[in-house]
C-alpha positions as CSV (number, residue, x, y, z in Angstrom):
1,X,-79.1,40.4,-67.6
2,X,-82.9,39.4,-68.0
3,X,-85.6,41.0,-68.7
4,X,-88.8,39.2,-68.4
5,X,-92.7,40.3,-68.3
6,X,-94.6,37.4,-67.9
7,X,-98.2,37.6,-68.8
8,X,-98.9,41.1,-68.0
9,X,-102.7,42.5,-68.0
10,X,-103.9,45.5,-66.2
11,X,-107.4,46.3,-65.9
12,X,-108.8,49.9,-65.2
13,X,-112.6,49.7,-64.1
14,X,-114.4,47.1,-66.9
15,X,-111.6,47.4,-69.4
16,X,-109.1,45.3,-70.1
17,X,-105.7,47.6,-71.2
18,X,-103.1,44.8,-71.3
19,X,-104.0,41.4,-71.9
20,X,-101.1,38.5,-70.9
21,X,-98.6,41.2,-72.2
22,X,-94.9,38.8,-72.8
23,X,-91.6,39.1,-73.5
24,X,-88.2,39.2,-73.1
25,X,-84.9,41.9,-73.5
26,X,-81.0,41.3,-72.9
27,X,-78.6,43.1,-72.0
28,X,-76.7,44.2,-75.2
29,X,-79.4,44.3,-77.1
30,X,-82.4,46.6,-78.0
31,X,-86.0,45.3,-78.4
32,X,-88.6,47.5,-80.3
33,X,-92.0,47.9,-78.2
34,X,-94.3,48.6,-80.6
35,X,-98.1,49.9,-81.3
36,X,-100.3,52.6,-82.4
37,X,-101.2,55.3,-79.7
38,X,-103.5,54.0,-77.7
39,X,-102.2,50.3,-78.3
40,X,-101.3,50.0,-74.4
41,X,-96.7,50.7,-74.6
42,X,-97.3,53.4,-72.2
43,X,-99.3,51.2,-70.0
44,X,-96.6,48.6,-69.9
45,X,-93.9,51.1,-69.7
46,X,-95.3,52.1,-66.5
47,X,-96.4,48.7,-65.4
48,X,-91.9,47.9,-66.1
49,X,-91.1,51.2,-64.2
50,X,-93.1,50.7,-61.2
51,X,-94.8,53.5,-61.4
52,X,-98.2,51.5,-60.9
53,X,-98.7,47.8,-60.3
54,X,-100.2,45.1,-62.8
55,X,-103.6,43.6,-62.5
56,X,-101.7,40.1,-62.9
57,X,-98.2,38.7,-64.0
58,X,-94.6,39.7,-63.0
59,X,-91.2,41.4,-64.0
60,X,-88.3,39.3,-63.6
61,X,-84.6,39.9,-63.9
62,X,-82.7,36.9,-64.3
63,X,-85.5,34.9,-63.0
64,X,-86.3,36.5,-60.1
65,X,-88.3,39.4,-59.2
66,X,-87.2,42.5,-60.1
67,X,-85.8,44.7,-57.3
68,X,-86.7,48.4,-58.0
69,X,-84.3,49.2,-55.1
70,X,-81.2,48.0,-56.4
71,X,-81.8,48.2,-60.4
72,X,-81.5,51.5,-61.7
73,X,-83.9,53.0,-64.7
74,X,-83.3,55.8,-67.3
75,X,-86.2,56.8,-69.3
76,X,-86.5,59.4,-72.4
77,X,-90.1,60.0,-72.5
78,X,-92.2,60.8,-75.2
79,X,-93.6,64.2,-74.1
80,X,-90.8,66.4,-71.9
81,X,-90.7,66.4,-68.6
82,X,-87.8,68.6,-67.3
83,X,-88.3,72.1,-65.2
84,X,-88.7,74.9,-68.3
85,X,-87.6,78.1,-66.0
86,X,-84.8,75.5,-64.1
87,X,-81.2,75.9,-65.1
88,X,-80.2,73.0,-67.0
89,X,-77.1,71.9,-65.2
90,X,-78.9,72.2,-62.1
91,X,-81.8,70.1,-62.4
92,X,-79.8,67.7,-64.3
93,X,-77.2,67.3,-61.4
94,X,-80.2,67.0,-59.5
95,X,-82.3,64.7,-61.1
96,X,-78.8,62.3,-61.3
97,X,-78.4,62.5,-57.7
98,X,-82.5,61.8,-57.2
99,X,-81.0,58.3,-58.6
100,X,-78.3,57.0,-55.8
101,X,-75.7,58.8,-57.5
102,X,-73.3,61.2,-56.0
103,X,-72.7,65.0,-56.7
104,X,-69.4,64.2,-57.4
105,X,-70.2,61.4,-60.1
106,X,-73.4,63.5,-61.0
107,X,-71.6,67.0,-62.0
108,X,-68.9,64.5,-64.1
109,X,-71.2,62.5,-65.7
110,X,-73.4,65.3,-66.8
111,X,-70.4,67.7,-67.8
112,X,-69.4,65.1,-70.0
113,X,-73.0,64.1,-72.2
114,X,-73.4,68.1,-72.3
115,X,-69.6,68.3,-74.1
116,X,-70.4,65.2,-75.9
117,X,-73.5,66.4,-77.7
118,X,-72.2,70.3,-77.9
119,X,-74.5,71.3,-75.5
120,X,-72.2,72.5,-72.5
121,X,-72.6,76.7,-73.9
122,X,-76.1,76.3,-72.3
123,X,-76.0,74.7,-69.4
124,X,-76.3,77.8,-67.4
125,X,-79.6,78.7,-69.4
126,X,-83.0,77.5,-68.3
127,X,-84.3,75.1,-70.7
128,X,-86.9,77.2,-72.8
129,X,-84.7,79.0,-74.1
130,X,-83.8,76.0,-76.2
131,X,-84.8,74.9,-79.4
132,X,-87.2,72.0,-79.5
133,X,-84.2,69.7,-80.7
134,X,-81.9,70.7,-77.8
135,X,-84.5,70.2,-75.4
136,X,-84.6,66.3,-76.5
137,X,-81.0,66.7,-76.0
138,X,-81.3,67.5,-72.8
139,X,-84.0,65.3,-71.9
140,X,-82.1,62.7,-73.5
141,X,-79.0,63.2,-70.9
142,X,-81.3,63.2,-67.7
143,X,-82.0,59.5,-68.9
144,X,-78.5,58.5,-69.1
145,X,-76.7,60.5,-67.3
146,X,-76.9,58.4,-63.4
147,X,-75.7,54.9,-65.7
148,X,-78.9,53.0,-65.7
149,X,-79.3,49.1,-66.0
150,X,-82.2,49.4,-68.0
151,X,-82.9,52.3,-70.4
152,X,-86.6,53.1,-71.9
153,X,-86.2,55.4,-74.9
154,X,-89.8,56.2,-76.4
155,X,-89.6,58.4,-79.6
156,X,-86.1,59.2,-78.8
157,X,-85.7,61.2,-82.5
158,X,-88.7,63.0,-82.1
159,X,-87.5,66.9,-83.1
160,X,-84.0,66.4,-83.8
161,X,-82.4,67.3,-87.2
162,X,-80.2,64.8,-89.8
163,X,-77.2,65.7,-87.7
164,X,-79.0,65.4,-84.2
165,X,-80.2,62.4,-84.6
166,X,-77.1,60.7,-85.8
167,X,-75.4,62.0,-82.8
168,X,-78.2,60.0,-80.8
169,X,-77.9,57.0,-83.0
170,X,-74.1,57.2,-81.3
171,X,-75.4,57.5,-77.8
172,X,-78.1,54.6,-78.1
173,X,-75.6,52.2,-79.9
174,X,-72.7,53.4,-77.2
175,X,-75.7,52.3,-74.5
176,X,-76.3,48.6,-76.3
177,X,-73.1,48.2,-76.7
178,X,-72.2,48.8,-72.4
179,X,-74.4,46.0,-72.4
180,X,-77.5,48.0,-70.8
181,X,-81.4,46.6,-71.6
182,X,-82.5,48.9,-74.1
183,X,-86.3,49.3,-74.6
184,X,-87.0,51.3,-78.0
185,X,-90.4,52.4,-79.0
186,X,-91.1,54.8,-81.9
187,X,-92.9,54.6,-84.7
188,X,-89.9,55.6,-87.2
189,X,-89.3,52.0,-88.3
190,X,-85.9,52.9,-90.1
191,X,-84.8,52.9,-86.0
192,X,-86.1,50.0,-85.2
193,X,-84.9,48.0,-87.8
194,X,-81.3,49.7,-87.3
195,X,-81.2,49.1,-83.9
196,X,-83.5,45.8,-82.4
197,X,-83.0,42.3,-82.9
198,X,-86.5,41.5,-81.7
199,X,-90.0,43.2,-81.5
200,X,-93.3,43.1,-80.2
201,X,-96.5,45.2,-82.1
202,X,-99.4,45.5,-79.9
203,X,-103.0,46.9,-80.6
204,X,-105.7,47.4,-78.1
205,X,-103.7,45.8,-75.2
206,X,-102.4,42.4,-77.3
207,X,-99.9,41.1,-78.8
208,X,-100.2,41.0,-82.5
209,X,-97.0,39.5,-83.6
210,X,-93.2,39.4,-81.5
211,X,-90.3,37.6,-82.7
212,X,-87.0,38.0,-84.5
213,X,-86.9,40.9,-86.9
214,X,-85.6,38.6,-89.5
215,X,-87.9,35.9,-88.7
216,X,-90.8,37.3,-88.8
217,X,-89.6,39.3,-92.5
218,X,-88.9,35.5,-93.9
219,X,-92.2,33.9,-92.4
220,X,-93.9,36.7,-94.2
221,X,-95.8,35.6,-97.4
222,X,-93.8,36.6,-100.3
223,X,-96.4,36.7,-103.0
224,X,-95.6,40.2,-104.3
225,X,-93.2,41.1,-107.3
226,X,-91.7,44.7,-107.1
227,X,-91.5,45.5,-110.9
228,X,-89.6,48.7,-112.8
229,X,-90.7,49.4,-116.2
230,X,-91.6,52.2,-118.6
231,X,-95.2,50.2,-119.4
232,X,-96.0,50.7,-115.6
233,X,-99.9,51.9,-117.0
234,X,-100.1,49.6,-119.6
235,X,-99.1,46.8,-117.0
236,X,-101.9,48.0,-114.8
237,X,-104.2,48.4,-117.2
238,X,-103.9,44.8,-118.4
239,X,-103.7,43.3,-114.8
240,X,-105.9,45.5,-112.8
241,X,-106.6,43.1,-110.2
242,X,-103.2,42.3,-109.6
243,X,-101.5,45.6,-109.7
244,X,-101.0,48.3,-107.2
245,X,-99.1,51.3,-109.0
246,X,-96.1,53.0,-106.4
247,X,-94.5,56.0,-109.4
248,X,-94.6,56.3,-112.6
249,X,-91.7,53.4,-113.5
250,X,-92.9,51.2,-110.4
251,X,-95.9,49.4,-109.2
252,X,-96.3,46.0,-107.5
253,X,-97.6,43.0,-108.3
254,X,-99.5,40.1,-106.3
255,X,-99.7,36.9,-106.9
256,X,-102.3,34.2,-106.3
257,X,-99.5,32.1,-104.7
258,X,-95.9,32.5,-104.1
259,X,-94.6,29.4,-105.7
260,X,-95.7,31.0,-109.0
261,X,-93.0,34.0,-108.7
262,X,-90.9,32.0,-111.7
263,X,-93.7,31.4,-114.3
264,X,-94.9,34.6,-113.3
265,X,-91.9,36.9,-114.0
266,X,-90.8,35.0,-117.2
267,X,-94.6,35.7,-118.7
268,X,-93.8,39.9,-116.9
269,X,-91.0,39.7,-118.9
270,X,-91.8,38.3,-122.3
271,X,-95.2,40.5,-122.9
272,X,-93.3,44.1,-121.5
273,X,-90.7,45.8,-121.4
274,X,-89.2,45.8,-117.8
275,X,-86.2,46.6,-116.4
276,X,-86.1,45.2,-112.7
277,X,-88.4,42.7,-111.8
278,X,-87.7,40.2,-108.1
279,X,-89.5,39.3,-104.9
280,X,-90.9,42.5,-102.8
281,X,-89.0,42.2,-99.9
282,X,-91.5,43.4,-97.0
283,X,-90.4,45.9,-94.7
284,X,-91.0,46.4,-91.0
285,X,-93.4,49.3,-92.0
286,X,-95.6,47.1,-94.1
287,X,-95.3,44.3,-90.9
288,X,-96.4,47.2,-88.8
289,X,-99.6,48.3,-90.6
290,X,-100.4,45.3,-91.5
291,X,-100.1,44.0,-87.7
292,X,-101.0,47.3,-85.8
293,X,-103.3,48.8,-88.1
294,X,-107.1,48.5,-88.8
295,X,-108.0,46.9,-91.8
296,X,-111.6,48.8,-92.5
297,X,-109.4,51.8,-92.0
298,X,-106.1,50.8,-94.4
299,X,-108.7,50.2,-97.0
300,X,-110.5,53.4,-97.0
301,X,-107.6,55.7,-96.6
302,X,-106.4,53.3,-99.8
303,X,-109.3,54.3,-102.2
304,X,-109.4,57.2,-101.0
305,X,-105.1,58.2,-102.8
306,X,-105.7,55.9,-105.7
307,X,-108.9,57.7,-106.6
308,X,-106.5,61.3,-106.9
């Protein structure tokens, strides 16, 4: 399958909250929706899910128009939205058969996510009894549980301990690999990186930059050496301009231009005493702030931790 959104915009009153929002997801694969709060994902989450209509543009599956009656949705919100006093074997059977599924395949499928993240010795509770962690568990099954086409996971990790969330890592990568469409948002990049081929960041209703992970890391300007040395000060204090100190044996260095790096780290090498010097390889982090963020804002926040 095909997922398309095709220039996107929605308008509430005089402002503009998504502007010719485009892209594309497959099935097998994840793609990373990405933005500050505020930056419009929710708006075009919502705008995918039907829950309200665009200004302008379409959805397409395939190429055509996607049918909300015959393509099924999971969707792991952000913030909760499960019954607190509810048992949770009940309301998840009957969220599953709110979805076109039966009780039959319903009480199955959700016996066997609660057994499969060692969560079946509370299915009889209500839900607030759980820890915050367990809840997203749970949350996490109501998603998945009726075998959707098209999955929407938005901070999927948020709450969950090391061993949790490796335990999800298994269920989102099991999901990709069933060949669902898999839309990840969160702003842990580690995720993203592990598990999207392609992303879009958005700020204030735009894109900002979408592409191949991969891609977009080697179009990046590489014009900053990553250096390790014992003379990390006296490095700095001889090239103030161009150094930005990370620990006490690290800091980087810019260039004025990235064909230099060779001349560059051959006159590094000869004046101090380093030992690691290459090419700062820039992560999806650094892509996202420098993408999503606000520049005025970056560079305050910056004076404000190297004057400490």
């Amino acid at each position: 399958m095909k997922l398309e959104l095709k220039n996107i915009r929605k308008v509430f009153g005089k402002k503009v909250a998504l502007n010719n929002i485009s892209f594309t997801a497959k099935s097998g694969h994840a793609f990373g929706l990405l933005g500050r709060n505020g930056a419009g994902k929710t708006t075009t989450i919502r705008i995918l899910m039907n829950v309200f209509k665009a200004s302008g543009g379409e959805v397409l599956l395939d190429g055509k128009p996607l049918d909300y009656k015959t393509v099924s949705f999971g969707y792991l919100p952000e913030e909760r939205g499960l019954y607190p006093k509810e048992k949770i074997f009940d309301q998840l059977i009957y969220l599953a058969t709110l979805k076109r599924m039966s009780k039959k395949d319903a009480t199955s499928s959700v016996n066997y996510w609660l057994d499969f993240l060692n969560m079946s010795e509370y299915k009889n509770k209500p839900l607030d009894n759980l820890s915050k962690g367990n809840q997203q568990k749970i949350q996490l099954i109501s998603s998945i549980a009726h075998d959707p086409d098209i999955i929407v996971f938005d901070e999927p990790f948020s709450g969950l301990d090391p061993v949790n969330a490796k335990l999800l890592e298994s269920v989102v990568k099991a999901q990709i690999k069933q060949d669902k469409i898999v839309i990840f948002s969160s702003h842990q990049m580690n995720y993203i990186e592990e598990f999207c081929d392609d992303i879009l960041i958005m700020k204030d209703g735009e894109i900002m930059i979408a592409g191949n992970i991969k891609q977009i890391k080697q179009g990046y300007i590489r014009d900053k050496l990553k250096i390790e040395s014992k003379d990390v000060k006296k490095i700095k204090t001889e090239n103030q301009n161009e150094c930005k100190i990370i620990d006490d044996t690290n800091l980087i260095y810019k260039m004025t231009s990235a064909d230099q790096k060779q001349k560059v780290m051959q006159k590094l090498i000869k004046a101090y005493d380093i030992d690691n010097i290459g090419v700062l390889e820039p992560t999806l982090n650094d892509i996202f702030v420098e993408y999503a963020g606000d520049e005025k804002e970056i560079d305050e926040i910056t004076n404000v931790i190297e004057k400490r």
